[in-house]
C-alpha positions as CSV (number, residue, x, y, z in Angstrom):
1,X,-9.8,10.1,1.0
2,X,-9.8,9.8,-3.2
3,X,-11.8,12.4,-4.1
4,X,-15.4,10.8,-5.5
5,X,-14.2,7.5,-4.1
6,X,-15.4,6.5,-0.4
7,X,-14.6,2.9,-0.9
8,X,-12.2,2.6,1.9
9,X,-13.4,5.4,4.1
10,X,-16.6,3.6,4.2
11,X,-14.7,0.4,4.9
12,X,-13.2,1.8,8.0
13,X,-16.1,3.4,9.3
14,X,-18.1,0.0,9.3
15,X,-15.7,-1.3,12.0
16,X,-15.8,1.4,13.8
17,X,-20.0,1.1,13.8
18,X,-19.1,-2.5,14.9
19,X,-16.7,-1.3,17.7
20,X,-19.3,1.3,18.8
21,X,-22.1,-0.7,18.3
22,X,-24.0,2.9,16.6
23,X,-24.6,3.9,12.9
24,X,-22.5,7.4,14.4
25,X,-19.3,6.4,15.4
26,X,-17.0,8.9,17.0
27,X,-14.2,10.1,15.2
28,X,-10.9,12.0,15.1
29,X,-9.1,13.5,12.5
30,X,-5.3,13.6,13.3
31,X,-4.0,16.3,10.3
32,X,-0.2,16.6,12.4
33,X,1.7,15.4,8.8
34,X,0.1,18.4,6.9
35,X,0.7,21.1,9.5
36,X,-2.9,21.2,10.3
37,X,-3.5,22.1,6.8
38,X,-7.0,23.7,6.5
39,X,-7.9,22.4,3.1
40,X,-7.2,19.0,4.5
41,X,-9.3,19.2,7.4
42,X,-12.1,20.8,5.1
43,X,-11.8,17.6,3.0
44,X,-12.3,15.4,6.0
45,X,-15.5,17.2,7.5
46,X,-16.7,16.7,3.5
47,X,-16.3,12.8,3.3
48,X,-17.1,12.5,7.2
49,X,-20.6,14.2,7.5
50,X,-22.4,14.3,10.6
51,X,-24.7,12.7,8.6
52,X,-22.4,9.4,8.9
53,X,-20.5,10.0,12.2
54,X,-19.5,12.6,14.9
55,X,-16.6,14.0,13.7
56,X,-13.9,16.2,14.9
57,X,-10.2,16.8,14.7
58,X,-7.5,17.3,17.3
59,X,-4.6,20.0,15.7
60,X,-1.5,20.6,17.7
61,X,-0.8,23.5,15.9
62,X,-3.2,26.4,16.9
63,X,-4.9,26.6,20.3
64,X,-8.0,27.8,19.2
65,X,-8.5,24.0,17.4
66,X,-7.5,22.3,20.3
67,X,-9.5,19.8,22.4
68,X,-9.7,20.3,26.1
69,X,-8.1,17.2,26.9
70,X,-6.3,15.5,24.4
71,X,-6.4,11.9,25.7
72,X,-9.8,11.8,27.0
73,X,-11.3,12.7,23.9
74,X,-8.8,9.9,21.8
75,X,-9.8,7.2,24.3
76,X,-13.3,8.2,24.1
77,X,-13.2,7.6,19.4
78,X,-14.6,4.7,17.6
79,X,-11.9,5.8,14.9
80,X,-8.5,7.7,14.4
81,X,-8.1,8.6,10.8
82,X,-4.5,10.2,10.0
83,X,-3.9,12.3,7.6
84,X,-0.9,12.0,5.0
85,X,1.9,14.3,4.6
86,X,5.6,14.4,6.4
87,X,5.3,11.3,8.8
88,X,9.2,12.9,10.7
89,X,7.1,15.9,11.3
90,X,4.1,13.9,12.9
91,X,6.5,11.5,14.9
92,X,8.3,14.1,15.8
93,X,5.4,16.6,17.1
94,X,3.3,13.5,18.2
95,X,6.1,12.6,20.6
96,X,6.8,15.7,22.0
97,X,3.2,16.2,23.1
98,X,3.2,12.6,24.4
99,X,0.3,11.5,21.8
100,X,2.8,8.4,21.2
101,X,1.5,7.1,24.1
102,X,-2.3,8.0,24.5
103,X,-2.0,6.5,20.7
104,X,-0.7,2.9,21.9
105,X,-2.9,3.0,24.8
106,X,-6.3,3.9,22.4
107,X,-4.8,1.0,20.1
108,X,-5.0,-1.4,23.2
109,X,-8.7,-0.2,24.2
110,X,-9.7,-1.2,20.8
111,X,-10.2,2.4,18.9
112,X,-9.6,1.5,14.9
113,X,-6.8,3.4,14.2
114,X,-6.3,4.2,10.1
115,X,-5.0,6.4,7.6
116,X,-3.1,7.0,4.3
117,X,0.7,7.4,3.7
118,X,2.3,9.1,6.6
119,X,-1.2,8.4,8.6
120,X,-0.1,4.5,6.7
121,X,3.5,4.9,8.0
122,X,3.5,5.7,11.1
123,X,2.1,2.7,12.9
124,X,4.9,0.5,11.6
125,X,8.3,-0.2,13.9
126,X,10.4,0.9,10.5
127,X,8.8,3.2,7.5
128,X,10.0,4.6,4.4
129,X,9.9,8.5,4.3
130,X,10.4,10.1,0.8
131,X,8.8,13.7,1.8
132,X,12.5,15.9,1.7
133,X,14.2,14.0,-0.3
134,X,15.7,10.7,-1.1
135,X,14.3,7.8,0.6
136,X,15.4,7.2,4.0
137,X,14.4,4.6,7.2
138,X,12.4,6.4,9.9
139,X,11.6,4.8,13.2
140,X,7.4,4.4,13.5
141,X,5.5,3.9,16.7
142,X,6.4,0.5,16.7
143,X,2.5,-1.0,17.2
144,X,3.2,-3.2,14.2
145,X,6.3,-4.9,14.2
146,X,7.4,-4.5,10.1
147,X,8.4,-2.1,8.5
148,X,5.7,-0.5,5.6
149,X,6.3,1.1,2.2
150,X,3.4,3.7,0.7
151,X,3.1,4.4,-2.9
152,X,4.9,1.3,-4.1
153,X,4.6,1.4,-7.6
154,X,3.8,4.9,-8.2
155,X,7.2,6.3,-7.2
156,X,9.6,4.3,-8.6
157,X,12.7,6.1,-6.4
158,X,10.6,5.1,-3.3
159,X,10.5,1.4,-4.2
160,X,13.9,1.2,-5.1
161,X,15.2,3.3,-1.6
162,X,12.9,0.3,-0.1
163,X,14.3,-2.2,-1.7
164,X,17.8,-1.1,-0.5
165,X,16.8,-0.6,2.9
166,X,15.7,-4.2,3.1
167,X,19.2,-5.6,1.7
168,X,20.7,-3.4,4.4
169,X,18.7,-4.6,7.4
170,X,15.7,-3.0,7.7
171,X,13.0,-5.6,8.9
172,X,10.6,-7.3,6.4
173,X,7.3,-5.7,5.9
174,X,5.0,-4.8,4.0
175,X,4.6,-2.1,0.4
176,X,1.4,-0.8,-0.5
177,X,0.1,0.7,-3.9
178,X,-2.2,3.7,-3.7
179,X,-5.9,2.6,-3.5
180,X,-4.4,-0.7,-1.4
181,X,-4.7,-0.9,2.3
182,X,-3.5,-3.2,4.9
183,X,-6.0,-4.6,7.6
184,X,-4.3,-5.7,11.3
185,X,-5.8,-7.6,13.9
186,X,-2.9,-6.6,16.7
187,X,0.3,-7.6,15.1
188,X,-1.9,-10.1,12.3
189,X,-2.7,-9.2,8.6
190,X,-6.2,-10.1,8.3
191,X,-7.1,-8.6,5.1
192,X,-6.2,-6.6,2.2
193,X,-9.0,-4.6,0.7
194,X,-9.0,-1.9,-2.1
195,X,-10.9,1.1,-3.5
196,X,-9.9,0.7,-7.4
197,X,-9.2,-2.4,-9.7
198,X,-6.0,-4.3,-9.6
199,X,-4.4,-2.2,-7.0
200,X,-2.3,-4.8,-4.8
201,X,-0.3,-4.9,-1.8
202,X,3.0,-6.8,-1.1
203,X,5.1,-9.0,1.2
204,X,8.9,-7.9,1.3
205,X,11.9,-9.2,3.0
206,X,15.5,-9.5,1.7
207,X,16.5,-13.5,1.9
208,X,19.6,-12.9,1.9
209,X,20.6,-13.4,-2.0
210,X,17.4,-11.3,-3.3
211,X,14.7,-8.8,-2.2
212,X,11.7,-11.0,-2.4
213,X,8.0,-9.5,-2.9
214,X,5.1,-11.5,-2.4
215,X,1.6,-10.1,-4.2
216,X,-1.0,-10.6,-1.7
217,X,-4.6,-11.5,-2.1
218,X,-6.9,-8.6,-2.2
219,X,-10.4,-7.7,-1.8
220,X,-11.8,-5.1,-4.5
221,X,-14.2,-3.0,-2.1
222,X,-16.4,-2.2,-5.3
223,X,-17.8,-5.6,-6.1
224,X,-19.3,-5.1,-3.0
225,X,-21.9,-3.3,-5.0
226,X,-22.4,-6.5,-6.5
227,X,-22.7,-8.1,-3.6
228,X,-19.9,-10.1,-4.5
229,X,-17.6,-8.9,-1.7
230,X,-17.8,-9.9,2.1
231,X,-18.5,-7.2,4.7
232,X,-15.2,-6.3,6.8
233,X,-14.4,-8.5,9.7
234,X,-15.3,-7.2,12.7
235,X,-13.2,-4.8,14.3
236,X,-10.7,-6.7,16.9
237,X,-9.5,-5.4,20.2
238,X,-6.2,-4.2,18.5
239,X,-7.1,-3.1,15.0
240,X,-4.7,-1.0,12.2
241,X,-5.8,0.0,8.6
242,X,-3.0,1.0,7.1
243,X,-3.2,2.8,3.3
């Protein structure tokens, strides 16, 4: 959700046409990391019109916003976009209204399941949270077994709290740069695709002597103008896009 930049948000919405087999895919904004923020839900109804989907959002935070019942209308998406913000006070409000598990359970139906930094985070077994502080581990949902690191790059006390976390025995993963965004199939990296120029993503485990990072190959969503770039993959039963 870069302002005037729909790259990947168009990205995720083609596999959720191909999971839903429409040109209107059904989907769910999750703003728990912001508090339910309204000029983040604003900003989501802008970038996904009716025009290109049916949107809605589910808040936990005022009962006038609710859905009727929370699961059936999760199991019933194309697409689960997460918003950023704190990802302890998602986990932590997501699990005490059991959406831990209706999220697993959409994730094995084959709903696309995205978002950006804390909605990046929070699928991963081990994350990096810098949102009150200094960097610090937080347990994830656990769908992808790594850990994940957002912002690499562009918060320098982030990457380095990463970095240390992996030398004291957090599991490999993986650290994204803003405009960079991971693609699972289940537990499988199947693609890394991006919305500006030379933004990268990167393998990271700690060998035992050194903290080693891996650039990955990456797909620059704007040659696709050009027709230079392939269409994404079609969405698989068990799909993460992780920004």
């Amino acid at each position: 959700m870069e302002r005037g930049n729909t790259l990947l948000d168009d990205y995720v919405l083609g596999l959720a046409r191909r999971r839903g087999s429409t040109e209107r895919p059904r989907v769910c904004f999750l703003p728990t990391a912001s508090g339910d923020a309204d000029h983040y839900i604003v900003r989501f109804y802008r970038a996904f019109s009716p025009e290109l989907c049916e949107p809605s959002h589910l808040s936990l935070f005022r009962r006038e916003c609710a859905v009727g019942d929370v699961r059936e209308h999760l199991l019933t998406r194309d697409l689960i976009y997460v918003g950023g913000g704190s990802v302890v006070s998602l986990l932590g409000a997501w699990r005490a209204h059991g959406l831990d598990l209706v999220l697993r359970e959409a994730w094995e139906r084959g709903v696309v399941l995205c978002g950006l930094s804390a909605g990046s985070l929070c699928w991963f077994a081990e994350a990096v949270t810098a949102f009150h502080g200094p960097p610090q581990p937080v347990a994830g949902l656990g769908l992808l077994p790594w850990s994940n690191c957002v912002h690499f790059g562009a918060e320098p006390a982030r990457c380095a709290g990463y970095r240390r976390l992996l030398t004291e025995g957090m599991r490999p993963g993986y650290a994204a740069e803003d405009g960079a965004a991971l693609h699972f199939e289940g537990e499988r990296l199947v693609r890394v695709v991006a919305s500006r120029p030379g933004a990268r993503a990167h393998r990271m485990r700690w060998t035992g002597k050194r903290v080693s990072r891996r650039p990955l190959a990456t797909t620059y969503l704007g040659e696709a103008e050009a027709g230079s770039a392939p269409d994404p993959p079609a969405a698989g039963r068990l799909s993460v896009v992780a920004a």
